[in-house]
C-alpha positions in Angstrom: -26.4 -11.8 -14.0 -23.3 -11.1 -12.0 -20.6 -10.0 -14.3 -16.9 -11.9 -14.6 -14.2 -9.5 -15.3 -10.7 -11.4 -15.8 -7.2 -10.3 -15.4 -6.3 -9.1 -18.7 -10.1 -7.1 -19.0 -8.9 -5.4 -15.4 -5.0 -4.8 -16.8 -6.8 -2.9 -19.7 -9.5 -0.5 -17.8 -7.1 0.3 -14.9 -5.2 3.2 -16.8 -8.9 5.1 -16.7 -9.1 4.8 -13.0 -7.9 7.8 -10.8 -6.4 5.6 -8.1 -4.8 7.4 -6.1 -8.2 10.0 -5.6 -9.6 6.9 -4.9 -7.6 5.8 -2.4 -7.7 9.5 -1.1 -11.8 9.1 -0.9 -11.6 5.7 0.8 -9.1 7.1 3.3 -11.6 10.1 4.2 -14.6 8.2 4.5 -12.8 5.3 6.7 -11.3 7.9 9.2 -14.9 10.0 9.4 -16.3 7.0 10.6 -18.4 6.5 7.1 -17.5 2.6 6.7 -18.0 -0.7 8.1 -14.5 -2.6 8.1 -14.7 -5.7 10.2 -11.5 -7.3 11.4 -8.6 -8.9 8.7 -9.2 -12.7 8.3 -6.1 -14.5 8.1 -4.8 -17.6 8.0 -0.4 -18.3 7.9 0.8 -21.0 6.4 4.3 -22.5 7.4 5.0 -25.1 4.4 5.4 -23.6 2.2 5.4 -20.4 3.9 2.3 -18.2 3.1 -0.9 -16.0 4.4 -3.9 -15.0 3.3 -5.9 -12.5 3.9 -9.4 -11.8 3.5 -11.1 -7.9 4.3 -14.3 -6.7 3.8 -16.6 -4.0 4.4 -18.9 -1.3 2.9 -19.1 2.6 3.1 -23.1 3.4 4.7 -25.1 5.1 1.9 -23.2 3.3 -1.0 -24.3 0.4 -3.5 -21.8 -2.2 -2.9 -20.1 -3.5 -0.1 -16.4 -5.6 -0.8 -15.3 -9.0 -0.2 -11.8 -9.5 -1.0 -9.2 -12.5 -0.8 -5.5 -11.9 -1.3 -2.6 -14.4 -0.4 1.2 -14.1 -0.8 2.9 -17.6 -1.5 6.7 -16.6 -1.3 7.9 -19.7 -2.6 6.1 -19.3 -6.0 8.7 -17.8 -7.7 10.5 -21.4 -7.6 7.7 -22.5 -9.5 7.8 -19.8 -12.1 4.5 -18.4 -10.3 3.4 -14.9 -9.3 3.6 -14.8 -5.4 0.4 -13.1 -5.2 -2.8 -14.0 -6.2 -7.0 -14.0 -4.8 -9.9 -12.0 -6.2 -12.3 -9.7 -5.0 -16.4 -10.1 -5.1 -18.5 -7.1 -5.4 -22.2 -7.2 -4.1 -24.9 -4.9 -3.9 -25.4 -3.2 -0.2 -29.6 -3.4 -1.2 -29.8 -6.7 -2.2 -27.3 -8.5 -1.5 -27.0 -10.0 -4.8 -23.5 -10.7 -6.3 -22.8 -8.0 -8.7 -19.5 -8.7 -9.8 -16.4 -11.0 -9.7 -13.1 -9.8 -10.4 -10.7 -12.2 -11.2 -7.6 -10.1 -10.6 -4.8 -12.7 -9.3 -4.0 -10.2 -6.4 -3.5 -7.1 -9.2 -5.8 -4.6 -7.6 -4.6 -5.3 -4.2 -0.9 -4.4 -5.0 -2.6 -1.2 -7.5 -4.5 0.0 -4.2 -1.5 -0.5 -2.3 0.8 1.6 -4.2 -1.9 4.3 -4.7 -1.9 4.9 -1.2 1.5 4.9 -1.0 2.1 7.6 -3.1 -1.2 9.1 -1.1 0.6 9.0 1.6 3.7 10.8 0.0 1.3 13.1 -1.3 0.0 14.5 1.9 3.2 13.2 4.3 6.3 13.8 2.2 8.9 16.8 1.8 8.1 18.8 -0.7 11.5 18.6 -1.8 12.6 15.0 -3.0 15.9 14.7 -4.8 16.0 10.8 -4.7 13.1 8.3 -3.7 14.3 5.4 -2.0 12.7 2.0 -2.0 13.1 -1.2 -0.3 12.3 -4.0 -2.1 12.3 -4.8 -5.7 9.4 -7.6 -5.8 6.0 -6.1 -7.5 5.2 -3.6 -4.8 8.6 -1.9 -5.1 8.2 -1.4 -9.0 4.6 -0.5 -8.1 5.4 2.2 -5.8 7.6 3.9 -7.6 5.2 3.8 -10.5 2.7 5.4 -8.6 4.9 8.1 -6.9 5.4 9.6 -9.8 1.8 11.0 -10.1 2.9 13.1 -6.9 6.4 14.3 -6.8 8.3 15.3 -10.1 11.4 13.6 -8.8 12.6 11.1 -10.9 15.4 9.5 -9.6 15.2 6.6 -7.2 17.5 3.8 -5.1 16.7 0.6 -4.6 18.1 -2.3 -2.2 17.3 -5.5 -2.4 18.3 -8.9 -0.4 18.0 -11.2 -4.0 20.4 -9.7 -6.5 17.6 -11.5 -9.1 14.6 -9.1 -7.9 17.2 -6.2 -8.4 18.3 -6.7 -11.9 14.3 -7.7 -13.2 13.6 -4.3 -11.3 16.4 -2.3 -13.4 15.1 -4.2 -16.9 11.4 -2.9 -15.9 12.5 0.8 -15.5 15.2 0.9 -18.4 14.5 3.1 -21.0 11.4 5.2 -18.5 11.8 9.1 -17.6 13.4 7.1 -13.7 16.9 7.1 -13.3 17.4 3.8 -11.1 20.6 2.9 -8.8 21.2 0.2 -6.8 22.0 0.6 -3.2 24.3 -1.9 -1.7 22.8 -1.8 1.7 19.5 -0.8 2.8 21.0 1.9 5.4 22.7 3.9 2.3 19.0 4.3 1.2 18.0 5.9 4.3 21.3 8.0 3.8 20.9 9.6 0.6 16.8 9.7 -0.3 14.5 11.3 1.8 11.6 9.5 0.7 11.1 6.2 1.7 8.9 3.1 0.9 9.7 -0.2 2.4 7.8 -2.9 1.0 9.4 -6.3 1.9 8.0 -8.9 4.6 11.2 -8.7 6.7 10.6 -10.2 10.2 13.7 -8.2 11.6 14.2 -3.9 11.4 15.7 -2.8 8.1 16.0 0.4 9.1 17.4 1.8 12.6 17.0 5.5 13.8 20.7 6.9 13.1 20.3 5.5 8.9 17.4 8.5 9.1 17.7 12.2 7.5 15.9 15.2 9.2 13.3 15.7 6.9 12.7 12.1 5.7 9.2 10.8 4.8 8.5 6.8 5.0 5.8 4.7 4.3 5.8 1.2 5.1 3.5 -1.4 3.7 5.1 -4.6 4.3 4.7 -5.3 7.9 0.9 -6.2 7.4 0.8 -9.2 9.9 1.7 -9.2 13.0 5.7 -11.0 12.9 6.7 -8.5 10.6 8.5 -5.6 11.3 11.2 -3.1 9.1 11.7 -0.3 10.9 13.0 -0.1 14.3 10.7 1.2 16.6 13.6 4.1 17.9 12.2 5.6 14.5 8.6 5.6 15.1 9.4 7.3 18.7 11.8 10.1 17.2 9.3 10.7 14.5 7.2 14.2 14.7 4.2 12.8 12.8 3.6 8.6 12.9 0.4 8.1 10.7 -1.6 4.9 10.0 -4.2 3.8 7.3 -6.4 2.3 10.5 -5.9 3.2 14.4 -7.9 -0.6 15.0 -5.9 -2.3 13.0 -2.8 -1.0 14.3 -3.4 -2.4 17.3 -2.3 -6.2 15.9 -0.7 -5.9 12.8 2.5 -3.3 11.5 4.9 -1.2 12.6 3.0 0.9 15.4 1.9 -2.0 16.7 5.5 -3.4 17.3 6.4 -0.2 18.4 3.7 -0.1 20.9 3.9 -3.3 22.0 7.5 -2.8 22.5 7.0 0.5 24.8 8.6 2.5 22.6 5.5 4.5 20.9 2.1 5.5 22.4 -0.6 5.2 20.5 -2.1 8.2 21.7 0.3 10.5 19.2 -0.7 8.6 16.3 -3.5 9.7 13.7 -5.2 8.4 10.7 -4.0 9.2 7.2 -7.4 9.9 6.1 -8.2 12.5 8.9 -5.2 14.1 7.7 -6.1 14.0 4.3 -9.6 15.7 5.3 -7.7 18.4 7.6 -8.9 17.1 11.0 -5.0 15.9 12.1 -2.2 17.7 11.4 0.1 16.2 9.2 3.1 17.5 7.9 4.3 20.9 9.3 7.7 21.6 7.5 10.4 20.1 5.5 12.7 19.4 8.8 10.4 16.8 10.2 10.5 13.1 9.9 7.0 11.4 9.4 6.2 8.3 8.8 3.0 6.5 7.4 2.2 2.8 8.6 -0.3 0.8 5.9 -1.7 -2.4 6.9 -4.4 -2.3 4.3 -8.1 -1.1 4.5 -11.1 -2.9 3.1 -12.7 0.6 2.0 -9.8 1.1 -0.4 -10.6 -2.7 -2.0 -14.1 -1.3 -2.2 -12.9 1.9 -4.2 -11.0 0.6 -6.7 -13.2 -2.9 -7.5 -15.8 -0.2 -7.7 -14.2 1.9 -10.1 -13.1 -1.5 -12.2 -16.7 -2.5 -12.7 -17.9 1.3 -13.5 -15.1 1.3 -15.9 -16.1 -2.1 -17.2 -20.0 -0.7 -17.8 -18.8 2.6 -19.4 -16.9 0.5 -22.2 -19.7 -1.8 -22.8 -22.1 1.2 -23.0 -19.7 2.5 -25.6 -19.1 0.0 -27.6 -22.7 -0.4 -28.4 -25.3 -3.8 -28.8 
């Protein structure tokens, strides 16, 4: 019988996952060529404005292959709802058999995001980091700088936000934690005083432009997963010495090298995949003068790892707690 794990079950077995060295293992076997990722399904939605997205995919010699729907509703919070929700289906790569249903109201897709964030910063980023600078203060910008704390021992951060709401529910969530939080008034004084950087709002217009950018600076972007939204200029990507994405194929439609390619700025030939330069076949980061940055659209291995690691979790538990 396929086993139903809710929200509040998933909330409770997360802490026991290692996320972000499972984000580092679905990174390695995407970029080695390990994994079947079809293309993102998507659908956009005007009124109210919304996408979904569904992704997919198995890693050759495992047990389950992933199916996984996630949509972002921006106009829930008017309704006193979470703007993201979906779930992700686990079934076995033998059978086919439906194995598991997680009924995770878009959690594990913002979890895996921010692990590979702080993946990123982990293999990308300075080692030096004196403030960490965020852009955003929704769920992925609290979840970001959660997660960057398992890989730099810097603990104090800026954050700028368009809604002066998202900004003061942001400060409540971190008051009274070991992260010493300030408020940037401008998203440019970010860029101007932290050298690394997450961005992690769906802006459809640059946030950033090259001049706002320290030598040295590490940035990861993870909002510009469809293909209207951009917020970085692409004068950043072009200066940059190392421009990294989570998927070369899906780069070629969706993020931030794909604006900057598309708008003649970048070629695609200088960019590599995070998890080849997490397994040592790309060069990554060379010295602490450099500015890199890391593009994430979102990879169906990394909804594989961590559903994966839910439902182990789940069995261990029930194997525990005895008939």
């Amino acid at each position: 019988m396929s086993e139903v794990i809710r929200l509040e079950a998933i909330q409770e077995l997360l802490p026991s996952l290692d996320v972000v060295g499972l984000m580092e293992e679905a990174f390695v076997a995407y970029s080695e060529g390990r994994s079947v990722v079809p293309p993102v399904g998507e659908m956009i939605f005007e009124d109210p404005p919304g996408e979904v997205h569904i992704k997919y995919g198995y890693i050759r010699g495992g047990d389950s292959y992933v199916v996984k729907i996630a949509s972002g509703f921006y106009d829930n919070t008017k309704l006193g709802l979470p703007s993201s929700q979906g779930l992700v289906l686990l079934f076995s790569q033998r059978t086919g058999e439906l194995e598991a249903v997680l009924l995770d109201e878009g959690l594990l897709t913002d979890v895996r995001t921010a692990a590979a964030g702080a993946v990123a910063a982990k293999h990308l980023g300075p080692e030096r980091v004196d403030c960490i600078g965020v852009l955003g203060a929704g769920t992925q910008g609290r979840l970001q700088l959660e997660h960057l704390r398992r890989v730099t021992p810097c603990r104090k951060a800026k954050v700028w936000s368009r809604g002066t709401k998202w900004v003061e529910g942001y400060l409540e969530r971190f008051d009274g934690s070991d992260i010493e939080v300030e408020v940037a008034a401008t998203a440019a004084e970010v860029a101007e005083t932290c050298s690394l950087i997450v961005t992690t709002t769906p802006s459809h217009k640059p946030l950033l432009t090259e001049g706002h950018i320290r030598p040295g600076t590490h940035i990861t972007t993870v909002g510009s997963d469809t293909e209207e939204k951009i917020e970085l200029d692409p004068t950043i990507l072009a200066r940059a010495d190392r421009v990294v994405v989570d998927s070369l194929s899906q780069s070629e439609s969706r993020g931030e090298v794909f604006r900057a390619v598309s708008s003649g700025a970048l070629s695609r030939e200088s960019v590599v995949e995070l998890g080849a330069v997490i397994g040592g076949r790309a060069v990554g980061r060379e010295n602490d003068e450099q500015v890199t940055v890391c593009d994430l659209t979102g990879v169906a291995v990394q909804d594989l790892m961590i559903a994966s690691g839910v439902v182990a979790a789940s069995r261990r538990a029930r194997e525990e707690a005895g008939p």
